[in-house]
Each structure stands twice: as structure tokens, then as C-alpha cells.
N, CA, C and O of each residue as an XYZ file, in Angstrom:
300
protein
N      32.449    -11.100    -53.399
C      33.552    -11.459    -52.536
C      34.612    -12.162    -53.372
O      34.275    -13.066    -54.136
N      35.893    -11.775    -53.255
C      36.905    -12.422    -53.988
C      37.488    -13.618    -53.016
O      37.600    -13.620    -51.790
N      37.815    -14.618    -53.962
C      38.381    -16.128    -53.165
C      39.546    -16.052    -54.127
O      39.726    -15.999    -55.344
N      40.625    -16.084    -52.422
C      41.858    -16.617    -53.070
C      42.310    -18.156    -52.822
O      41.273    -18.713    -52.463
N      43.007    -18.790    -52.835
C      43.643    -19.756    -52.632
C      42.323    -20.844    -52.975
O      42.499    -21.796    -52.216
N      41.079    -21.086    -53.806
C      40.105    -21.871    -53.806
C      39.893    -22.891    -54.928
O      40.105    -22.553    -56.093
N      39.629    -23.685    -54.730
C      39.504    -25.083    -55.818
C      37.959    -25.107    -56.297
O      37.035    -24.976    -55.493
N      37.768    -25.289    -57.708
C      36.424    -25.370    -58.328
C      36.541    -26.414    -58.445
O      37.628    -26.885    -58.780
N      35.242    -27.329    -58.166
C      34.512    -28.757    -58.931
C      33.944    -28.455    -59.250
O      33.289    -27.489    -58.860
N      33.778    -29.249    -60.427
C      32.807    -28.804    -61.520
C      32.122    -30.784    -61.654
O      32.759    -31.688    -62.196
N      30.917    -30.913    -61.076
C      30.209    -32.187    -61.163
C      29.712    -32.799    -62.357
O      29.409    -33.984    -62.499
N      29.648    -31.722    -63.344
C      28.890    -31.806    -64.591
C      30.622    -30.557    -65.813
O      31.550    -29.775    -65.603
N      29.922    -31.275    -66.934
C      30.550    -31.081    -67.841
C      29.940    -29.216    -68.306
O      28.772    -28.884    -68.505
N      31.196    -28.298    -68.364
C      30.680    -26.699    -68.071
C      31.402    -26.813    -69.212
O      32.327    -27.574    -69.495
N      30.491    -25.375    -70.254
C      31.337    -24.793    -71.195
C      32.325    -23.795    -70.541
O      31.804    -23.452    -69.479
N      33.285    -23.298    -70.669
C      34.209    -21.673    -70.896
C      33.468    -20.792    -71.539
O      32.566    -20.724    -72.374
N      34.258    -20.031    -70.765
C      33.751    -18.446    -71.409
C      34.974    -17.853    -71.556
O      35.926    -18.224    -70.870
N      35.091    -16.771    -72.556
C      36.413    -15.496    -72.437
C      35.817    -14.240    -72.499
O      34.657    -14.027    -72.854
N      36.853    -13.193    -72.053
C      36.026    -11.503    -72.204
C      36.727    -11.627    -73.238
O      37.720    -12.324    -73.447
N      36.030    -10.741    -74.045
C      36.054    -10.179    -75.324
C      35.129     -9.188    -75.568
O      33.904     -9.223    -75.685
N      36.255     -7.949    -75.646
C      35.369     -6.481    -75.767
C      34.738     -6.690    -74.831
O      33.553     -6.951    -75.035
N      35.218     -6.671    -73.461
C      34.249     -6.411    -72.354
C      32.692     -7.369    -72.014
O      31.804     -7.156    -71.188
N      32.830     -8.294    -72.884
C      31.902     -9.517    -72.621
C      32.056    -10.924    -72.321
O      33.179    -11.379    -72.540
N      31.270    -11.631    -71.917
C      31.545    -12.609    -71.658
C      31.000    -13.768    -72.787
O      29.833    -13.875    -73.163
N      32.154    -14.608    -73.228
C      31.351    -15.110    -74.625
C      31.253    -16.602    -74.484
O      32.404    -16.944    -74.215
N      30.782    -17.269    -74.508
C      31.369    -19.073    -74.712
C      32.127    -19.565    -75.791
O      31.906    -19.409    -76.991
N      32.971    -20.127    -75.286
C      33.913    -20.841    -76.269
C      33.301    -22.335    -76.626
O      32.246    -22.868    -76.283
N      34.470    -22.825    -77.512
C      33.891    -24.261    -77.608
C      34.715    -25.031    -76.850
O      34.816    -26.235    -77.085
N      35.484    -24.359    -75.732
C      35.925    -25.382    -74.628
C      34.870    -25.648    -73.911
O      33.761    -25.136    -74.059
N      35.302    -26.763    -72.810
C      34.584    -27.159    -71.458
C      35.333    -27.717    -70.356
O      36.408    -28.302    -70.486
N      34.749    -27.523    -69.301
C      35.774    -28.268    -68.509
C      35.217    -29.643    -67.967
O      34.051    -29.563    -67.581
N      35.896    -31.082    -67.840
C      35.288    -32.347    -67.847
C      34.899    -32.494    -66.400
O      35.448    -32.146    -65.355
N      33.742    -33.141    -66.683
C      32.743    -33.558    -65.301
C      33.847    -33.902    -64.358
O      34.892    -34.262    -64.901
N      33.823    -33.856    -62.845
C      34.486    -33.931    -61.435
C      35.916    -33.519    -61.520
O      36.784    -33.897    -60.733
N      36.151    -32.500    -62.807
C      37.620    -31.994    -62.636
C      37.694    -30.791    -61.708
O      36.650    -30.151    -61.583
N      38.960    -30.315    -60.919
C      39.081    -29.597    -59.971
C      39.997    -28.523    -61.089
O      40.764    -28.814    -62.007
N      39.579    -27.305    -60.606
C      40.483    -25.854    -60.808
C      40.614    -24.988    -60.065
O      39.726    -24.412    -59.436
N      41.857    -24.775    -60.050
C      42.728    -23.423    -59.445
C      41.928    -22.011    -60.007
O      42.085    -21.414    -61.072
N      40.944    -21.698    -58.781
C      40.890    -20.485    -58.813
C      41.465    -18.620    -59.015
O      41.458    -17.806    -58.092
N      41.843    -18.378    -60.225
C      42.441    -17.102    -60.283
C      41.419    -15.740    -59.461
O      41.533    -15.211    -58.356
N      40.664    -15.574    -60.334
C      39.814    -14.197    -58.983
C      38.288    -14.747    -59.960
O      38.216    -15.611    -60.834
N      37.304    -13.935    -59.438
C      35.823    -14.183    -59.733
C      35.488    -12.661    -60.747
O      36.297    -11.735    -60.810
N      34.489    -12.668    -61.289
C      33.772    -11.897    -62.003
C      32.576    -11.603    -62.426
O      31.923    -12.619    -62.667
N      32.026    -10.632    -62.614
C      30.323    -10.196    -62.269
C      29.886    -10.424    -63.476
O      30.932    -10.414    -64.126
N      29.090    -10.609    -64.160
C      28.786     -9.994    -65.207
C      27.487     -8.991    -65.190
O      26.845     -9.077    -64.143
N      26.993     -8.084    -66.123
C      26.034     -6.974    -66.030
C      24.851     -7.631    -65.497
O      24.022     -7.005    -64.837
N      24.722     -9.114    -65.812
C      23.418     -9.572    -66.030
C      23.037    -10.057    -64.122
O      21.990    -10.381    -63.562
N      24.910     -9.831    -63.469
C      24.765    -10.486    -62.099
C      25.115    -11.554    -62.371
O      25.259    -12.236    -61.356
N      25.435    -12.305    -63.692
C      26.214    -14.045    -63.123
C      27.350    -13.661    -62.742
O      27.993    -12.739    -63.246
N      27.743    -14.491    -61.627
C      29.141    -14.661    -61.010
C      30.108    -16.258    -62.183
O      29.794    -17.404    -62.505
N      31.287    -15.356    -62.411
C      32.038    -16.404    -63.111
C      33.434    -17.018    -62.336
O      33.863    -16.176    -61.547
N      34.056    -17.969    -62.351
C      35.643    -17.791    -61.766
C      35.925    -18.297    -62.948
O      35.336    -18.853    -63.874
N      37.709    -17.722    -62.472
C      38.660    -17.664    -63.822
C      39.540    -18.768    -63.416
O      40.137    -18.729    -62.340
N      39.670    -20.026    -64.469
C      40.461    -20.783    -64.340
C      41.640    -20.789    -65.305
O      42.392    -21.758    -65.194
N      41.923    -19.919    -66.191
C      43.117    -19.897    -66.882
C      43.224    -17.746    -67.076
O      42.562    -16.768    -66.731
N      44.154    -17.969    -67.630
C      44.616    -16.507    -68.152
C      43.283    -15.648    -68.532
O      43.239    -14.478    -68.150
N      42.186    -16.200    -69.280
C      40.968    -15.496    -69.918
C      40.305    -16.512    -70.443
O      40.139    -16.593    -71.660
N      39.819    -17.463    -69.541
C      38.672    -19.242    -69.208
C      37.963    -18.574    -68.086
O      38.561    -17.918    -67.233
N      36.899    -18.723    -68.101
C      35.697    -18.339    -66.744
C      35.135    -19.841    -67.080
O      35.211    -20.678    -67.979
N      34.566    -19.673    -65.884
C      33.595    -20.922    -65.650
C      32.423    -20.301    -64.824
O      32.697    -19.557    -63.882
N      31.081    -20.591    -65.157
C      29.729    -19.890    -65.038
C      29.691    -20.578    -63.264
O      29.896    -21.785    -63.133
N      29.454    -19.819    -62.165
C      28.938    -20.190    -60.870
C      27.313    -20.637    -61.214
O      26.429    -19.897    -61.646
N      27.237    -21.821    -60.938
C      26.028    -22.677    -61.144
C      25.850    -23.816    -59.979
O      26.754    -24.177    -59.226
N      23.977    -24.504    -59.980
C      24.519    -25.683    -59.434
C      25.354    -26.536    -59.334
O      25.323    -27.363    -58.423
N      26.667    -26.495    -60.647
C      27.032    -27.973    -60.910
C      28.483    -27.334    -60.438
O      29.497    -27.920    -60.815
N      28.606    -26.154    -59.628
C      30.214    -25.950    -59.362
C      29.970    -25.842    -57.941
O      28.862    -25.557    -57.485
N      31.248    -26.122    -57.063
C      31.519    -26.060    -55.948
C      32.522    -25.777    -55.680
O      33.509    -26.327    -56.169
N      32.580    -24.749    -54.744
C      34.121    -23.954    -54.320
C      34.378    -24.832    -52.714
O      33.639    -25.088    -51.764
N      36.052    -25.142    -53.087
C      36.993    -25.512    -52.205
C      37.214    -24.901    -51.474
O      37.965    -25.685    -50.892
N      37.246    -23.490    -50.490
C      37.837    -22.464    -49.937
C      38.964    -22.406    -49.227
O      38.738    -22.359    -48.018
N      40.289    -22.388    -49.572
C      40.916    -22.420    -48.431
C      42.009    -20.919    -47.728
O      43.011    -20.885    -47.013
N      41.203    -19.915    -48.359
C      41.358    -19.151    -47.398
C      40.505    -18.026    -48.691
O      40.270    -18.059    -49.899
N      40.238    -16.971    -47.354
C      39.012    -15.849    -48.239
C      39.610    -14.693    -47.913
O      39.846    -14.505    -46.720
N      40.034    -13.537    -49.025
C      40.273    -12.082    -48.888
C      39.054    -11.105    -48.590
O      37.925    -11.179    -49.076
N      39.405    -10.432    -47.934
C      37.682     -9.398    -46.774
C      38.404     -8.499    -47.806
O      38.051     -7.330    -47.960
């Protein structure tokens, strides 16, 4: 399901990820414990993790330590 207009918390300190060649890689960013992000769209990966995109090509891994804001959902 794609979320538009939605805010990520992130409770705990998350690495980034970028595609590259069609993968998903970790960077040596992170994003800092109880910071909020602007949701761009979500993404699968082969393995089935769900990621959201907080910059141009930044994912952040859907885990216990994230929580989506929703404020409105595309069907």
C-alpha cells in the first residue's frame, strides 16, 4: 500500500539505504533517534522488506523502531 502525505518516527537510531543497480544497499548515514520524516512513496524489496523513502534515494528499513504518521492513504 502506498502512503501519501505520512510522517516516519524513527524511536531508535536507523541506518539509510540507497538503490543502486536495483538494490538496496546501506549507507553510512542514519537517521537520529525520535526524528520525524516526510514520507516520499514506500518500496519492496525481493526479500519482502518494506522500506520508505525519505530523501531523493534515502530509504529507511520498516521495523519495530519506525512508526508511520498517516495523514491521508492512496487505494
Amino acid at each position: 500500500m502506498l502512503y501519501s502525505g505520512s510522517i516516519l518516527k524513527s524511536s531508535e537510531i536507523q541506518p539509510v539505504y540507497r538503490i543502486s543497480n536495483g538494490r538496496l544497499i546501506q549507507t553510512s548515514l542514519s537517521v537520529a533517534k525520535d526524528s520525524e520524516w516526510i514520507i516520499g512513496s514506500t518500496v519492496q524489496s525481493s526479500s519482502g522488506d518494506v522500506f520508505f523513502q525519505i530523501s531523493t534515494n534515502e530509504y529507511v528499513l520498516k521495523n519495530n523502531y519506525t512508526n508511520l504518521i498517516t495523514i491521508f492513504e492512496l487505494h
